[in-house]
C-alpha positions in Angstrom: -22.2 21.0 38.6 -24.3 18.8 36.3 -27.9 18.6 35.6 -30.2 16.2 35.4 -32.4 17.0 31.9 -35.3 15.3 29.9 -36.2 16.1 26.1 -39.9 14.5 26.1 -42.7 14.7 23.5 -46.3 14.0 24.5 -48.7 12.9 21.6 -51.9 14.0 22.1 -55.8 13.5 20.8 -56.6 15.4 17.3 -57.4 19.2 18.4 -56.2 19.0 21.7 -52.5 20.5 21.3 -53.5 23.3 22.4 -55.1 22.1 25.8 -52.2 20.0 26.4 -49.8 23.2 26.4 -51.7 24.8 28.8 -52.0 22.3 31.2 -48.0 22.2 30.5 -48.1 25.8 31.4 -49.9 25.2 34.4 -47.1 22.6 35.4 -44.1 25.3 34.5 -46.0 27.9 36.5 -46.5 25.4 39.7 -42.6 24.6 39.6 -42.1 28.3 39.7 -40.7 28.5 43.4 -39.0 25.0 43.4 -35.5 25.8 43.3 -34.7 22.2 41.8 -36.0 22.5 38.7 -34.4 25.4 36.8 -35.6 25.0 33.4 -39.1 23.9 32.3 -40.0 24.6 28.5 -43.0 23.6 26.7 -42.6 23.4 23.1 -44.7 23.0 19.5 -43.8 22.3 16.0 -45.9 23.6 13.4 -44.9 20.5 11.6 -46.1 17.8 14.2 -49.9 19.4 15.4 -50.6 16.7 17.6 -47.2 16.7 19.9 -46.0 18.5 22.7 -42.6 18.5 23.3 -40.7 18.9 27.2 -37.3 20.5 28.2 -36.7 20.1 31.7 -33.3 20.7 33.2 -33.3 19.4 37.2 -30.8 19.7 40.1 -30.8 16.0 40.4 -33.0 12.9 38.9 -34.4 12.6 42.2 -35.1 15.7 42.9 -37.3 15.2 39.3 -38.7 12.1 40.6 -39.6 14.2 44.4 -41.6 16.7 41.7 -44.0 13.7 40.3 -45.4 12.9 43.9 -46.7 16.9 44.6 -50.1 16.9 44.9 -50.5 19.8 42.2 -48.5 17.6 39.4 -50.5 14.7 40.4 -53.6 16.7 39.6 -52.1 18.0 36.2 -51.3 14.6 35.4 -54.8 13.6 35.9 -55.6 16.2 33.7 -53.5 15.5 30.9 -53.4 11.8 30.8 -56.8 11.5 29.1 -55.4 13.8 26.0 -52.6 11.9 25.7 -52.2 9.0 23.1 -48.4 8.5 23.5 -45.3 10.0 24.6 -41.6 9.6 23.9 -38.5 10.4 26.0 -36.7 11.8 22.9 -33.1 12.1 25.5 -32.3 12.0 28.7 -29.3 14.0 29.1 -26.6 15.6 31.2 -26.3 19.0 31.3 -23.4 20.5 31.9 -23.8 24.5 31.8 -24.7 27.4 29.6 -27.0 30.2 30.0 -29.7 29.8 32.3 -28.2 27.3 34.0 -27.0 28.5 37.7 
């Protein structure tokens, strides 16, 4: 029963944390109905205000990868990449169970 999961962090312009999360938002909101991806958590730290950071927890790496090519990420992406100024894949990881987790 393992899961495919990503820990990311997006680095973003000065003052512009806060438009990043939404578009995130946006993103967890549009993977709503898609059975595949079972967790997707947007996250700040009070201590970092320029970075976002990504939980993701996915049936499969592919069926992550299948997610990059809908045309509604592919617009949030075009959104969001001129805010960003870096990113980091902090883990890639393999989850094996827990709460929330079917």
């Amino acid at each position: 029963m393992s899961k495919f999961s990503l820990f990311g962090k997006f680095i973003v312009q000065e003052g512009k944390r806060d438009t990043m999360v939404s578009i995130l938002l946006e993103a967890a909101e549009s993977l709503e109905d898609l059975e595949e991806c079972e967790v997707y958590l947007v996250n700040i730290s009070e201590s970092e205000p320029n970075s976002v950071y990504v939980y993701e927890v996915w049936s499969s790496e592919e069926a992550h990868q299948a997610s990059l090519t809908l045309e509604t990420t592919q617009t949030l992406i075009s959104r969001a990449k001129p805010l960003i100024t870096g990113m980091e894949r902090v883990n890639t990881l393999t989850t094996e169970g827990g709460k929330g987790i079917s």
